[in-house]
Each structure stands twice: as C-alpha cells, then as structure tokens.
C-alpha positions in Angstrom: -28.3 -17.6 -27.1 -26.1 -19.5 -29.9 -24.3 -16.0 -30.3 -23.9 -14.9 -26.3 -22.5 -18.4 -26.2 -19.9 -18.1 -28.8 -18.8 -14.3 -27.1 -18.4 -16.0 -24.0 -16.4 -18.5 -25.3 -13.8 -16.3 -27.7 -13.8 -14.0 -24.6 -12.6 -17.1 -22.2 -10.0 -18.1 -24.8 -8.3 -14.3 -24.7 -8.3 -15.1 -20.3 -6.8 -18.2 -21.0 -3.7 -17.3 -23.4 -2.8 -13.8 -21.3 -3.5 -16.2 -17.8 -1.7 -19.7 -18.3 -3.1 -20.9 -15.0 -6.6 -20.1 -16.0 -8.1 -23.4 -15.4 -6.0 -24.2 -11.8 -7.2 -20.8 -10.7 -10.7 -19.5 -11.7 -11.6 -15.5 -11.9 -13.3 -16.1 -8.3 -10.9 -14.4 -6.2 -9.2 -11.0 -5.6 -5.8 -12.9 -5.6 -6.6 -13.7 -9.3 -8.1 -11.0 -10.3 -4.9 -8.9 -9.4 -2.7 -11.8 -11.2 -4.6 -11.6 -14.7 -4.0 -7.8 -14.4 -7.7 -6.9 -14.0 -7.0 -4.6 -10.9 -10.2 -2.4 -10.0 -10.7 0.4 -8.0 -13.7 0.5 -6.0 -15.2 2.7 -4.0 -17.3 2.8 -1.0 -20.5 4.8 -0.7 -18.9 7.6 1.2 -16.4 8.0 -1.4 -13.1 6.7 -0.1 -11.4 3.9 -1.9 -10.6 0.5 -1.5 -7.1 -0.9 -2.4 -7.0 -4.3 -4.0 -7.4 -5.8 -0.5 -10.9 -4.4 0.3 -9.1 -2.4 2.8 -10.5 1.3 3.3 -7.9 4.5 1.6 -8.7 7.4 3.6 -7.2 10.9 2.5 -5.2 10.7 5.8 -3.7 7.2 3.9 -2.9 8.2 0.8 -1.0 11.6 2.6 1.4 8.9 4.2 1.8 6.8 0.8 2.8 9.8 -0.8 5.7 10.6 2.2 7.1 14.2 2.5 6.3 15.2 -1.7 2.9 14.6 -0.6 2.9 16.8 2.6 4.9 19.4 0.2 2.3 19.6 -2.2 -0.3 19.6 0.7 1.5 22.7 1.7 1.9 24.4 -1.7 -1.7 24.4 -2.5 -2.4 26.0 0.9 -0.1 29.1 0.2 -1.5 29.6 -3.4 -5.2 29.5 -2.2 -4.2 32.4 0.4 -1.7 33.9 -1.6 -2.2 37.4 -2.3 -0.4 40.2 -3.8 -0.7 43.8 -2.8 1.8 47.1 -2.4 2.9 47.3 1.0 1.9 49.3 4.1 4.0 51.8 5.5 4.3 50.1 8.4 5.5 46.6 6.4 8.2 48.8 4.4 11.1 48.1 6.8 9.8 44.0 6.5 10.3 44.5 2.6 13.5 45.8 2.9 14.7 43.3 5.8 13.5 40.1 3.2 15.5 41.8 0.2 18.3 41.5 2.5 17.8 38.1 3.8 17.8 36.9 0.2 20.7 38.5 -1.0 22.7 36.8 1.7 21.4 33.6 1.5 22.1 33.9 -2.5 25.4 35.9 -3.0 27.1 35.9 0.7 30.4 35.2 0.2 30.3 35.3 -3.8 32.4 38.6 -3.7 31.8 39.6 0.0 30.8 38.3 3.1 26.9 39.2 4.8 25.4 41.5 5.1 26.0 42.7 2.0 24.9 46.1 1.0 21.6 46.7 -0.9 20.2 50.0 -3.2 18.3 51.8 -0.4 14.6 52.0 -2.5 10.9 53.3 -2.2 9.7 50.5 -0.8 5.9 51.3 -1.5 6.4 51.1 -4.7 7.0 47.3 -4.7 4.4 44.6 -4.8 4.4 41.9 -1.9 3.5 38.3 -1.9 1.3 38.3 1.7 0.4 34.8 2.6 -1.5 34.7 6.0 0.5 37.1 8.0 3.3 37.2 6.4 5.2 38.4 3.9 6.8 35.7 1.3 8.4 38.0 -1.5 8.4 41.1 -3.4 8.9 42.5 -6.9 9.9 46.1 -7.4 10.0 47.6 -11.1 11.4 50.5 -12.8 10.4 51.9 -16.1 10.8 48.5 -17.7 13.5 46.6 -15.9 12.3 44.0 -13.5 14.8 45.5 -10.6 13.7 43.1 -8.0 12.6 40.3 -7.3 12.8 38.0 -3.8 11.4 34.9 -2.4 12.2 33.8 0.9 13.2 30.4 1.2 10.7 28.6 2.0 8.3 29.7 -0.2 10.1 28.9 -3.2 8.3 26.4 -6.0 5.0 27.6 -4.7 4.2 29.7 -7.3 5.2 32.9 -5.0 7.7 34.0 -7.8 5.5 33.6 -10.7 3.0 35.5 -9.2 5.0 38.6 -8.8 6.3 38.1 -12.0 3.4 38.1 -13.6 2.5 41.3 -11.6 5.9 43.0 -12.6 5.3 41.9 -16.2 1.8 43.7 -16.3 2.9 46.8 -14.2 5.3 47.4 -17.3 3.3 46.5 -19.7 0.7 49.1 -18.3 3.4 51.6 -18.7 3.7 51.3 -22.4 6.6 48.7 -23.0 6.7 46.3 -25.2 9.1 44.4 -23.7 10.8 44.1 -20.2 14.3 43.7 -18.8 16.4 41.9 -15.7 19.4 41.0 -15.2 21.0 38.6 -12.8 24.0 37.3 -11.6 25.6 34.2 -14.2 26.2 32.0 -11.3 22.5 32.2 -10.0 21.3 29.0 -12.2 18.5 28.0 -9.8 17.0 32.1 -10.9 17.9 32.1 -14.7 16.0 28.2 -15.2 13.2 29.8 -13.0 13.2 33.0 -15.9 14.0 30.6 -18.8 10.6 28.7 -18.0 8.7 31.6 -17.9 9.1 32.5 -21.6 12.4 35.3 -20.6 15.4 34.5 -23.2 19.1 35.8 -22.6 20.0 38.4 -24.5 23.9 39.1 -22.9 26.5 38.1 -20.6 28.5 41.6 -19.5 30.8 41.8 -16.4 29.8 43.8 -13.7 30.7 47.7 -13.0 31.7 47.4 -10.0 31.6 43.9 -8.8 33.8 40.3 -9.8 30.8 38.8 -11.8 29.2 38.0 -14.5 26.1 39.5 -14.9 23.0 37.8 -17.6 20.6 40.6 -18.7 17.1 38.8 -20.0 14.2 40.4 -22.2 10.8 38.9 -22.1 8.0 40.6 -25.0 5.0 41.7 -23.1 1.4 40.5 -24.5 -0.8 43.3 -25.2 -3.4 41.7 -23.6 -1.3 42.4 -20.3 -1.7 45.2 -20.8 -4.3 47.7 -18.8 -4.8 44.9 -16.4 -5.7 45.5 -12.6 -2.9 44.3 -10.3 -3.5 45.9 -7.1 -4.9 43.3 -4.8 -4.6 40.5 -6.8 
C-alpha cells in the first residue's frame, strides 16, 4: 500500500508541474482533460468515434472535415479499385485514338500550332487502355523499347492511371528482351518529366526537335528482370 501510495503521489507531482492550475481544476472534467493535454479518443460500440466533446464522428463527418482533398481521395480510391488495364476492342480503337488527341491539345495546343494538332496515325490494338467503369481513362502504346505513348485524360490524372500503364509498358518491353526502355518528351512538359523522374526514369539528353520548335528530353529507365515474363493482359 506504502509503495502504490508513493506512485500515486510522484505521479500527481508530474500533473502538477506540466498543469499549474492543478489544484483550482481537478482531472474531473473533459474541459481539463483536453487542457493538461491528455486528449482521448474513444469509441462507441458500433465503432464510430467520439471527438473530445462526446459528440458522435460518423464517416459522413470526417468526409466534410476533410473538405474537397477528402472527396478527392474518396474518388481516387474508387478508380484504382475498378481500374483495369486491357488492349482495346476494335470497336474502342477510334476512342483510343480520339483521347491521344484530346491530350495532345490540352498539353501542346498552341506551343508551336494551334488544335487540332496532327497525331502519328497508329495500330491502335496494339496499345494498352486504362478502362475504368465504362470508360476509357488512358493509354500506353510501345515500340520495340521506346515508350511511344502515353495519355491520361484530365481528370484522371494522380490516380494512379499513369503508373499503371507505365508499369504495363515497362513489362511489355521487358518481355521483349530489353534491358532498358526509352521516351522522350517535350522540355516544357514539367508536370510529365516530375511524373517520370518519380518513377525511377533519369534524363539522359536534351536534343531539338526534327521538325518542330522544341526541345525535346529523351529518358531511359533499366528494366528489372523480375519484370520480366510477366502477364499484362487483363491486369
């Protein structure tokens, strides 16, 4: 008893100096519990939690805390949960080709011509498309191993739309025997080069264009050879 007594007591006196209006305020309250710093989260048998108040946090709360990065990231998890990659149907090739165009306006209209501006005419069914309900997000189209393409609409961008085709462009060259691949993109398109720089691709040289008034940045990436041999089709 002697030596509970004496615990109690050291661990009153450590209260006391960190609370200076310990004895004027007791530890009865929620007010002084919040003051002393001693904030606790509890939780109600249902699971949803109580904020210092005792009032009830649902998930529909803590959505309108967070504001519009919440609903963002609300709406980010949804597309990667029913993201899925796949090569097109034939009767989706003329969508692939209308969102390669879409994108190069948005990105380079004006830059050395106004929209529409003309795009390499391609085998569509050759690319890989980002499909997320019903529609169509993105695409990646490879050659040997240059990543030749690669396009996310708009809206779908920081979802992780773009690293998933990467990563399927990566492993289609890698199944081809390369050991490395290749892009290259316009200089002034910083928002795509940080995108490639975070993804492990590292510049190799800036070049001027051969037919256009830009700079163009080609980037090499080594490709693990645990990529390669891996399935990509319907992933």
């Amino acid at each position: 008893m002697r030596r509970f007594t004496r615990l109690t007591n050291a661990f009153s006196k450590k209260v006391e100096n960190h609370c200076t209006w310990w004895r004027s305020t007791p530890l009865t309250g929620r007010a002084s519990t919040r003051r002393c710093g001693l904030r606790q989260r509890r939780k109600r048998r249902d699971g949803s939690a109580l904020d210092d108040g005792g009032n009830r946090r649902d998930d529909r709360s803590r959505r309108a805390e967070a504001g519009p990065a919440g609903d963002l990231q609300e709406a980010f998890g949804m597309i990667r949960r029913e993201l899925i990659v796949r090569r097109p149907q034939s009767s989706e090739h003329s969508l692939v080709r209308s969102i390669v165009q879409t994108v190069v306006d948005e990105t380079y209209g004006g830059l050395w011509a106004s929209p529409p501006l003309r795009i390499d005419e391609e085998d569509w069914s050759l690319a890989w498309i980002a499909v997320v309900g019903a529609e169509i997000a993105g695409m990646a189209l490879t050659h040997r191993d240059w990543v030749s393409d690669l396009w996310v609409l708009n809206r779908f961008r920081g979802s992780g739309v773009g690293t998933r085709l990467l990563a399927c462009a990566e492993t289609e060259i890698g199944e081809r025997g390369h050991q490395s691949a290749k892009l290259r993109l316009v200089q002034k398109n910083t928002r795509a080069l940080a995108f490639y720089l975070e993804r492990g691709w590292k510049t190799q040289r800036e070049f001027p264009h051969e037919q256009l008034p830009v700079t163009m940045i080609e980037l090499a990436k080594p490709i693990p050879q645990r990529a390669w041999g891996q399935a990509t089709d319907g992933t």
